[in-house]
N, C-alpha and C positions, 0 to 999 in steps of 0.2 A: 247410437241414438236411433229413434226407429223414425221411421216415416211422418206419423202423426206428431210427434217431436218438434220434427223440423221444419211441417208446414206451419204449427203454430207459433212455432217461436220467430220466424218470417213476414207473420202479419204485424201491421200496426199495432202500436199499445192497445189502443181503442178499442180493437178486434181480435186480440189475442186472449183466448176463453183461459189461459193462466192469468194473465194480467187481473183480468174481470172477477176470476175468484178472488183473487190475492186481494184487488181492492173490495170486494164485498166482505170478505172478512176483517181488515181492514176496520173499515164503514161502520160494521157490528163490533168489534172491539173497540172503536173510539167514542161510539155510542154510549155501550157500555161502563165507560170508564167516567163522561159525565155524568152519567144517571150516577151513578157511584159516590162520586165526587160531594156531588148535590147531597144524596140522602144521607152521606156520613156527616156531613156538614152540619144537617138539618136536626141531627140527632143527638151528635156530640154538644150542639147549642142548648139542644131541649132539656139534655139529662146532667149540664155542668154550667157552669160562670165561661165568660166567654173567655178569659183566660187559658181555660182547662181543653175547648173547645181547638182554640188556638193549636194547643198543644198535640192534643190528637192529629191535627189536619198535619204538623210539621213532621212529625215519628215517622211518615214513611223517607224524609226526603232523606233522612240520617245512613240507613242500607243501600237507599238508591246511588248515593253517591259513592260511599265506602265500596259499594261491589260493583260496579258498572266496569271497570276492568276487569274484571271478574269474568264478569257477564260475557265479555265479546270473545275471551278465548276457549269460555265454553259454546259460544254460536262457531266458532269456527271450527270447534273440535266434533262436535254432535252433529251440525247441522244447523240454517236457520232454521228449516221448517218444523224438524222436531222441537227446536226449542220454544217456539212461538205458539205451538200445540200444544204445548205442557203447560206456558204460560200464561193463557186462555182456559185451559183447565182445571187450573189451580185457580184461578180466580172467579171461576163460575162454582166451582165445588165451596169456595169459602161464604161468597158475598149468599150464594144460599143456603149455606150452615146456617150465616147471622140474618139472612131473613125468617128462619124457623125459628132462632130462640128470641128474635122477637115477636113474633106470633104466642108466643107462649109465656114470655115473662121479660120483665124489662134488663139486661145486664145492663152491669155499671163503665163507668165512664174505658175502665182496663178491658172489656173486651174489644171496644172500639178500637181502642190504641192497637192491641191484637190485629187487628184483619189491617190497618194500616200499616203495622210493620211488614206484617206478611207481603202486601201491597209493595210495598219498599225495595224487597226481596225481587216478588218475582218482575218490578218494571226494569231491577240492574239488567237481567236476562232477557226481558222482553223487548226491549230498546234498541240493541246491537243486533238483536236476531233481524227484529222485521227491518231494519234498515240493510239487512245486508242478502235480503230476499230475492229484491228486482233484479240486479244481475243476472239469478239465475233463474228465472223464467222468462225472458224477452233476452233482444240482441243490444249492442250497446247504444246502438245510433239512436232508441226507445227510450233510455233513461229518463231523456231530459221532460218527455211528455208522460213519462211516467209519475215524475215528480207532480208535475203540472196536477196531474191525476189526483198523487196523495194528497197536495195540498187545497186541492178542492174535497176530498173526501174528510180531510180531518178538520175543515169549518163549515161541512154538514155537520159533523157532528158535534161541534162545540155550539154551531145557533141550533139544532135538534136537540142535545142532551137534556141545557137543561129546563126547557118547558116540557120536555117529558119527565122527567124526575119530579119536576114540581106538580105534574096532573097524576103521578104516581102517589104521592107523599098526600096531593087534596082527596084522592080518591079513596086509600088501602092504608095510610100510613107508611113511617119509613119502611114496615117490613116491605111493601107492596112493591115501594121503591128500589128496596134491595135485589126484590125477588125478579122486577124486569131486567136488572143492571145482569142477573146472574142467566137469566134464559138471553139475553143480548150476547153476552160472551158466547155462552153455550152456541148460538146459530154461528160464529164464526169457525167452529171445530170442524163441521164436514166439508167447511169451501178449503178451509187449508189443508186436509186431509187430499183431496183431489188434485194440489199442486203436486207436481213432477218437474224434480228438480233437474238442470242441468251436472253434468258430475263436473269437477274440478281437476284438468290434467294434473295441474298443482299442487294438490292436496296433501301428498304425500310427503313433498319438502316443507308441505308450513308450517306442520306441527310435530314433529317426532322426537317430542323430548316431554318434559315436566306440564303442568302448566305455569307455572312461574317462568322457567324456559319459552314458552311458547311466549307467553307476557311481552317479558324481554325482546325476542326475535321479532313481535311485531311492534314494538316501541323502537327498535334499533330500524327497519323497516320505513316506521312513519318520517324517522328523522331525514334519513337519506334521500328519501324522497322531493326532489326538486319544486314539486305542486305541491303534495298533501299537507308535507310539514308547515310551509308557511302558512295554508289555508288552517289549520288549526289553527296560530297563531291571529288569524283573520275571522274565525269564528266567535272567539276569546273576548276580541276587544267588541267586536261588533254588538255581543250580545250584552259583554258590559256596559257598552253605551246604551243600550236598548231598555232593558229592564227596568231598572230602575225609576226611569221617566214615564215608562209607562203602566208601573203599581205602584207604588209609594208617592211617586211626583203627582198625577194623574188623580188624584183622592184629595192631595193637598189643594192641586190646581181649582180643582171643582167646588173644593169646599169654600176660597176665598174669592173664588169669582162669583160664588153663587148658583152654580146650574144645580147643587145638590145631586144626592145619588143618580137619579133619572140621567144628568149631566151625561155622570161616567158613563151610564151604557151608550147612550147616545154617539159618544166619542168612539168607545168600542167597536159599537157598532161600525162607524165609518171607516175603522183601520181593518174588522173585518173583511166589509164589503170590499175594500180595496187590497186586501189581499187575494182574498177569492177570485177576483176582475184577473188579477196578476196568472194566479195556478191559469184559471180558464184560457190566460194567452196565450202561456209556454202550454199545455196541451193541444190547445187549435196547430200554433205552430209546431212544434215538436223539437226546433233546434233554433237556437240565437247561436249567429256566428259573432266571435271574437266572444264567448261567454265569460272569459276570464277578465278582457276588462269593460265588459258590460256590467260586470258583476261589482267591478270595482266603482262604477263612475254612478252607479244607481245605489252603493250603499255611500256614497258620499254626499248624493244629492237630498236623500235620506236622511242623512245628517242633518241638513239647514235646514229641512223639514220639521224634524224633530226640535230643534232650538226656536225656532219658529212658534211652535206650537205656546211657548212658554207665553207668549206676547198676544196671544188671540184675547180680544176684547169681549168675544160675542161666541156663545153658545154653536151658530152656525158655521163663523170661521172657523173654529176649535175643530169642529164633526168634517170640516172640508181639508183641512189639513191633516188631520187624522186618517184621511182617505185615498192622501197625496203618500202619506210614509207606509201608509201598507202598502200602494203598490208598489213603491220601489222597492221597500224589506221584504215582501214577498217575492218579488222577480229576484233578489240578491241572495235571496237565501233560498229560495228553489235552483239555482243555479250553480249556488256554493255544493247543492246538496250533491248535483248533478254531476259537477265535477268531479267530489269525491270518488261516487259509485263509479264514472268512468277510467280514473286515472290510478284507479286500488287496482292491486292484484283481486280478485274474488277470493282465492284462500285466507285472505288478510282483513276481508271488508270489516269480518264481524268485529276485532279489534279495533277497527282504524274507527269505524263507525263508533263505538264504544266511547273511546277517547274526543271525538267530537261531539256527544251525545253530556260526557264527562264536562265538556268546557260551558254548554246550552245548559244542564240543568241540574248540574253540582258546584262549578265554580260562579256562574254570573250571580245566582239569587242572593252570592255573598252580600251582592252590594245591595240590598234591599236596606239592610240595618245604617249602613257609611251613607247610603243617599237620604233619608228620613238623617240622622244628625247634623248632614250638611245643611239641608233645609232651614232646620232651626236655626241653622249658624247665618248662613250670608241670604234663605230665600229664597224663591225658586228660580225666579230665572235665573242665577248665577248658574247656580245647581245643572239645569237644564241645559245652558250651553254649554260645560262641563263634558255631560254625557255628549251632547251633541261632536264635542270636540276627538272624543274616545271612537265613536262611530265615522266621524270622518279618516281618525287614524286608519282605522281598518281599511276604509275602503283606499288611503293613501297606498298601505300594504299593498293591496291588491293590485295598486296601477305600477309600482316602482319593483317590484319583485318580478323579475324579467320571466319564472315559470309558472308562472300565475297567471300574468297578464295575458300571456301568450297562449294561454291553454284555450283548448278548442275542443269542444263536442263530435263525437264523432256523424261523421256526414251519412 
């Protein structure tokens, strides 16, 4: 490792010019990905029945899921940062393919689905990659503000995206919209290009076989594992009790209280805000000690937050409680994150990440469908304390699982 190496990987997150790339690319690819988001949105509604629309927006979730283990033991076999370069590349080369042939001619509802599948494709790979990045440009004892970091960078870019997409779309049309979402990606190629990765003593034993092999070896890996294993299973439930309440419940909520659409964002906004408040703490601080059961007693408290919510009377309570559960599911789940990257081998992250990446945004969104039929059946608050009950499980995991609870950040 040469000199410049070492001094930079020494400084704080904050101050470490790897860090700083890594989140400016980052920043530009999460950007990108709401502009994106928006203008497929905006277009698929335009050119089909909302139905059809529907349908377009779900075709990526179908690959992402299917391949997301895929995805992480090709991040650990390649590389993160090649992989997250190729991923950014591919998705800057396609979203401005389809802002050219809309400039030119309207295609039909199938090439939308097209650049969504593709979408699908490369976020299995782009998922496990960039989660398994910070390792290897900072020291360990940085994680936890590094986390802090992303999760203020990736709700810039959820309140950024999409009023930009939308003064894109007023301005140019979707192509216009397409065409920033594809030069957004594009500026994050040269900052990731400039990371210089740490090498991995371990490399060599993580993967020397098949990748089904490799698969396996890190599924046999996550099990053993005294922290990791059960924090998936803390992932799982947490996110199960989360979802739900907060897109399908969340729409019903609004709709028979009365605050109408304006409502939701409003609420949004407050679980926002209060998640952001959370990133901004763990960054200022850079380590909570006892992280593993701080982790557990703030996704419990979370909980009663959450069930809570179901019972707000008033538009203000609703947005104040809503601001109460981001910060604790922020602080819980930047900390879960934390854990993870600290307590993974690095040769393994890109899998292990993979598989928690797998339970966050292939197995929870199951329960979109189960939560909207239960609704109908018993109503929402039932419904709500429910979830609430599922997210308190998690964070019960977290306090009764003795390498969990006990797990620490390093100093």
């Amino acid at each position: 490792m040469t000199a410049t190496m070492t001094a930079a990987t020494t400084r704080p997150a904050h101050r470490n010019p790897q860090v700083l790339r890594w989140l400016g690319a980052y920043t530009a690819s999460t950007l990108g990905n709401s502009v994106y988001y928006l203008a497929l949105s905006w277009t698929a509604v335009s050119s089909g029945t909302p139905a059809q629309a529907g349908l377009v927006m779900a075709v990526s979730a179908v690959p992402r899921a299917l391949l997301m283990l895929v995805g992480g033991v090709i991040a650990d076999r390649l590389g993160p940062r090649r992989v997250v370069i190729a991923s950014d590349a591919v998705r800057c080369l396609v979203v401005l393919s389809l802002a050219a042939v809309l400039f030119l001619t309207a295609p039909g509802l199938w090439a939308l689905a097209g650049v969504a599948l593709v979408f699908g494709v490369v976020d299995a790979l782009f998922l496990p990659a960039v989660g398994a990045l910070p390792p290897r440009i900072t020291e360990r004892d940085q994680l936890a503000r590094v986390q802090g970091m992303r999760g203020l960078s990736y709700r810039l870019g959820a309140v950024l995206g999409g009023p930009l997409g939308g003064l894109a779309v007023a301005l140019g049309g979707p192509a216009t919209a397409f065409g920033v979402a594809g030069l957004l990606f594009a500026l994050s190629i040269p900052m990731l290009c400039a990371l210089r990765l740490r090498p991995l003593p371990a490399a060599d034993k993580a993967h020397d076989g098949t990748a089904l092999r490799d698969l396996a070896d890190g599924l046999r890996y996550l099990r053993g594992h005294r922290v990791l294993g059960p924090l998936m299973i803390v992932v799982l439930l947490s996110d199960l009790g989360f979802v739900g309440p907060f897109n399908v419940g969340l729409a019903v909520l609004a709709d028979q209280r009365g605050w109408g659409a304006s409502g939701i964002g409003w609420i949004l906004a407050g679980f926002g805000t209060g998640a952001g408040a959370a990133s901004l703490l763990l960054t200022v601080w850079g380590r909570v000690p006892r992280a593993g059961a701080v982790s557990g007693w703030t996704m419990t408290l979370g909980a009663v937050a959450i069930g809570a919510l179901a019972f707000a009377s008033h538009l203000a309570v609703a947005v104040a409680v809503a601001l109460v559960v981001g910060v604790l599911a922020g602080l819980s789940g930047a900390l879960c994150n934390a854990l993870l990257q600290t307590e993974c081998d690095p040769a393994y992250l890109g899998r292990v990440t993979a598989v928690s990446s797998l339970m966050s945004l292939g197995l929870a969104p199951l329960s979109f469908p189960l939560t909207g039929a239960a609704i109908e059946l018993w109503g929402v608050e039932p419904v709500y304390i429910a979830s609430a009950a599922i997210c308190a499980l998690a964070g019960l995991c977290s306090l009764v699982v003795t390498g969990v609870r006990r797990a620490e950040l390093p100093r």
